[in-house]
N, C-alpha and C positions, 0 to 999 in steps of 0.2 A: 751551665749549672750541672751541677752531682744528684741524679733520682737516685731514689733508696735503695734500686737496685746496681747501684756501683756504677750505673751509664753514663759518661760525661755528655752532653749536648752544647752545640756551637748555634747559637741562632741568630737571624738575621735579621732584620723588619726593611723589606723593599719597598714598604710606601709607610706613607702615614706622616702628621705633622704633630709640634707643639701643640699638647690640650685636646688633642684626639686619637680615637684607640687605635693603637699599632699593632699589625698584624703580622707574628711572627712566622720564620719560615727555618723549620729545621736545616741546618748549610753541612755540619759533619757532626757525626756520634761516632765514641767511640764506645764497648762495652764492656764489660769486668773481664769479658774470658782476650780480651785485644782486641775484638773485631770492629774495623774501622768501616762507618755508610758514608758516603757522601751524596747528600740531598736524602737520603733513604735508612730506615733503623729497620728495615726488612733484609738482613744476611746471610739466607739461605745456610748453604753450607761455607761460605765464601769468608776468606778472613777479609777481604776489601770489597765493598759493597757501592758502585754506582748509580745514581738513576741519570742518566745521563753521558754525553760524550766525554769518552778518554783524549786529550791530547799528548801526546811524547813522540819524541826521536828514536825509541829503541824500545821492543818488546823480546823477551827472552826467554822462550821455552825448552825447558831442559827436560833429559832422560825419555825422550817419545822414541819408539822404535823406529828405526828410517824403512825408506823402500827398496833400497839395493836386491833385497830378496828376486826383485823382477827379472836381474840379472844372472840367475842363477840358473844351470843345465838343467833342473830338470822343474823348473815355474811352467807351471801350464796357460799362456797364453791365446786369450779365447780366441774363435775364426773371427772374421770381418762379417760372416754371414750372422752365424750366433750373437757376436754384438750387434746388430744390426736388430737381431730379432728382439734383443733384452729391452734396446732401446722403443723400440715400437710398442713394445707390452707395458715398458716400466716409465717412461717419460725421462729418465736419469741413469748416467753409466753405472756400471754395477760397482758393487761396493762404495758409491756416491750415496747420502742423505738423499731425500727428496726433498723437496723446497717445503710442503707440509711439514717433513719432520723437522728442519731448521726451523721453520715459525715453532712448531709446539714443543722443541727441544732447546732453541741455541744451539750453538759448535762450539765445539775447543779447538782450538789454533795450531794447537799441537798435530791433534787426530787429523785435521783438515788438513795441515799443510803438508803431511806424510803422506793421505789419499790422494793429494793431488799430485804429487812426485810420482807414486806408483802411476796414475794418468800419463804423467807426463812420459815417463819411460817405457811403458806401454805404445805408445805413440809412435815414441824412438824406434822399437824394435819394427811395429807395422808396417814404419816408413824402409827400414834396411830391409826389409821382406820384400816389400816393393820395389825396391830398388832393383833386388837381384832377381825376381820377376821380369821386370823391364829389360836386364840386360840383357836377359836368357830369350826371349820375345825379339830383340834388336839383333842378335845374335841370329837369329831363326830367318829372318826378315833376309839378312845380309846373304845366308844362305839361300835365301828361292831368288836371289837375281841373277 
Protein backbone atom coordinates (compact mmCIF):
# COMPACT_ATOMS: atom_id res chain seq x y z
CA UNK A 1 0.00 0.00 0.00
CA UNK A 2 1.04 4.05 -0.67
CA UNK A 3 0.66 6.08 3.08
CA UNK A 4 0.22 9.73 2.66
CA UNK A 5 3.56 10.07 3.19
CA UNK A 6 4.70 8.82 -0.32
CA UNK A 7 5.89 5.16 1.70
CA UNK A 8 5.27 2.13 -0.37
CA UNK A 9 4.81 -1.01 2.11
CA UNK A 10 5.03 -4.78 1.23
CA UNK A 11 3.24 -6.71 3.92
CA UNK A 12 3.01 -10.27 4.69
CA UNK A 13 0.52 -12.20 7.17
CA UNK A 14 2.75 -15.38 8.35
CA UNK A 15 -0.30 -16.98 10.16
CA UNK A 16 -3.71 -16.59 10.42
CA UNK A 17 -6.78 -18.45 8.50
CA UNK A 18 -10.15 -17.90 6.48
CA UNK A 19 -12.68 -15.84 8.96
CA UNK A 20 -9.87 -14.85 11.30
CA UNK A 21 -7.83 -11.86 11.90
CA UNK A 22 -4.62 -11.87 10.03
CA UNK A 23 -1.80 -10.42 11.52
CA UNK A 24 0.39 -8.43 9.25
CA UNK A 25 4.13 -8.23 9.13
CA UNK A 26 5.74 -5.36 7.48
CA UNK A 27 8.40 -7.53 4.73
CA UNK A 28 10.04 -4.21 2.65
CA UNK A 29 9.21 -0.33 2.59
CA UNK A 30 10.37 1.67 0.49
CA UNK A 31 10.23 5.72 1.09
CA UNK A 32 9.61 8.95 -0.95
CA UNK A 33 13.43 10.12 -0.64
CA UNK A 34 14.37 5.88 -2.21
CA UNK A 35 15.21 4.53 0.93
CA UNK A 36 14.58 0.83 0.93
CA UNK A 37 13.98 -1.43 5.03
CA UNK A 38 13.69 -4.73 4.82
CA UNK A 39 11.68 -6.19 7.69
CA UNK A 40 12.40 -2.50 9.30
CA UNK A 41 11.01 1.44 8.14
CA UNK A 42 13.75 2.50 10.89
CA UNK A 43 16.71 3.92 8.01
CA UNK A 44 18.97 5.68 9.95
CA UNK A 45 21.15 7.31 7.67
CA UNK A 46 21.23 4.02 5.36
CA UNK A 47 19.60 4.24 1.93
CA UNK A 48 19.09 0.17 2.55
CA UNK A 49 17.83 -0.87 5.71
CA UNK A 50 17.93 -4.60 7.19
CA UNK A 51 16.54 -6.08 10.36
CA UNK A 52 18.11 -9.10 9.87
CA UNK A 53 20.64 -11.50 7.95
CA UNK A 54 22.28 -10.29 4.60
CA UNK A 55 22.93 -13.32 2.34
CA UNK A 56 25.27 -12.74 -1.18
CA UNK A 57 28.25 -13.97 -2.99
CA UNK A 58 29.99 -10.45 -3.20
CA UNK A 59 30.26 -7.40 -1.10
CA UNK A 60 32.11 -4.30 -2.57
CA UNK A 61 33.53 -1.58 -0.87
CA UNK A 62 34.98 1.08 -2.57
CA UNK A 63 37.41 4.33 -2.18
CA UNK A 64 38.58 3.16 1.71
CA UNK A 65 42.10 4.15 2.15
CA UNK A 66 44.31 0.94 2.18
CA UNK A 67 47.29 0.10 4.53
CA UNK A 68 50.49 0.14 2.46
CA UNK A 69 51.31 3.31 4.61
CA UNK A 70 52.77 0.40 7.05
CA UNK A 71 55.39 -0.01 4.43
CA UNK A 72 56.80 2.98 4.27
CA UNK A 73 60.61 4.32 5.61
CA UNK A 74 59.63 6.32 7.89
CA UNK A 75 55.94 4.45 9.67
CA UNK A 76 56.81 4.18 13.18
CA UNK A 77 56.24 0.71 14.22
CA UNK A 78 55.51 0.16 17.90
CA UNK A 79 58.20 -2.19 20.16
CA UNK A 80 56.91 -5.81 21.00
CA UNK A 81 57.35 -4.39 24.76
CA UNK A 82 55.00 -1.20 24.13
CA UNK A 83 52.55 -3.40 22.34
CA UNK A 84 52.67 -5.65 25.00
CA UNK A 85 51.85 -3.02 27.42
CA UNK A 86 48.78 -1.37 25.29
CA UNK A 87 47.57 -4.74 25.27
CA UNK A 88 47.54 -5.28 29.09
CA UNK A 89 46.03 -1.91 29.76
CA UNK A 90 43.55 -1.74 26.74
CA UNK A 91 42.38 -5.49 26.22
CA UNK A 92 42.56 -4.76 22.10
CA UNK A 93 45.49 -3.94 19.53
CA UNK A 94 45.86 -0.31 19.11
CA UNK A 95 43.91 1.33 16.61
CA UNK A 96 41.46 -1.89 16.89
CA UNK A 97 37.53 -1.03 18.18
CA UNK A 98 37.00 -2.59 21.38
CA UNK A 99 34.43 -5.16 21.39
CA UNK A 100 32.11 -2.47 23.69
CA UNK A 101 32.55 -0.08 20.90
CA UNK A 102 31.48 -2.74 18.14
CA UNK A 103 28.35 -3.70 20.25
CA UNK A 104 27.45 0.15 20.94
CA UNK A 105 28.72 1.28 17.42
CA UNK A 106 28.76 -1.45 14.61
CA UNK A 107 31.84 -1.49 12.11
CA UNK A 108 32.04 -0.53 8.56
CA UNK A 109 33.74 -3.21 6.48
CA UNK A 110 35.49 -0.81 4.82
CA UNK A 111 37.27 0.79 8.02
CA UNK A 112 37.62 -2.92 9.54
CA UNK A 113 39.12 -4.43 6.66
CA UNK A 114 41.91 -1.60 6.12
CA UNK A 115 42.70 -2.00 10.26
CA UNK A 116 43.04 -5.32 9.98
CA UNK A 117 45.63 -5.33 6.86
CA UNK A 118 47.43 -2.58 8.72
CA UNK A 119 47.59 -5.74 11.61
CA UNK A 120 48.25 -7.86 9.37
CA UNK A 121 51.52 -6.14 7.91
CA UNK A 122 52.50 -5.05 11.12
CA UNK A 123 52.86 -8.72 11.87
CA UNK A 124 54.70 -9.13 8.51
CA UNK A 125 57.24 -6.61 9.55
CA UNK A 126 57.68 -8.21 13.59
CA UNK A 127 58.12 -11.41 12.05
CA UNK A 128 61.10 -10.18 9.36
CA UNK A 129 62.54 -8.36 12.55
CA UNK A 130 62.64 -11.58 14.13
CA UNK A 131 63.88 -13.20 11.65
CA UNK A 132 67.10 -11.27 11.35
CA UNK A 133 67.27 -11.27 15.16
CA UNK A 134 67.50 -15.03 15.02
CA UNK A 135 69.97 -14.94 12.36
CA UNK A 136 72.16 -12.48 14.12
CA UNK A 137 71.68 -14.79 17.54
CA UNK A 138 72.57 -18.27 15.28
CA UNK A 139 75.36 -16.44 13.78
CA UNK A 140 76.71 -15.47 17.38
CA UNK A 141 76.05 -19.12 18.65
CA UNK A 142 78.05 -20.61 15.56
CA UNK A 143 80.85 -18.18 16.60
CA UNK A 144 81.35 -19.29 20.62
CA UNK A 145 81.92 -23.04 19.14
Amino acid sequence: YLDAAGTISFQVAPSGSAGSSISWTEALTINNSGNVGVKTSSYGDAQLAVNGKILCTEIEVQEYPWSDYVFNKDYELMSLNNLENYIKTHHHLPNVPSGKMIEKEGLNLGEMDAILLQKIEELTLYLIELKKENELLGKKIENLK
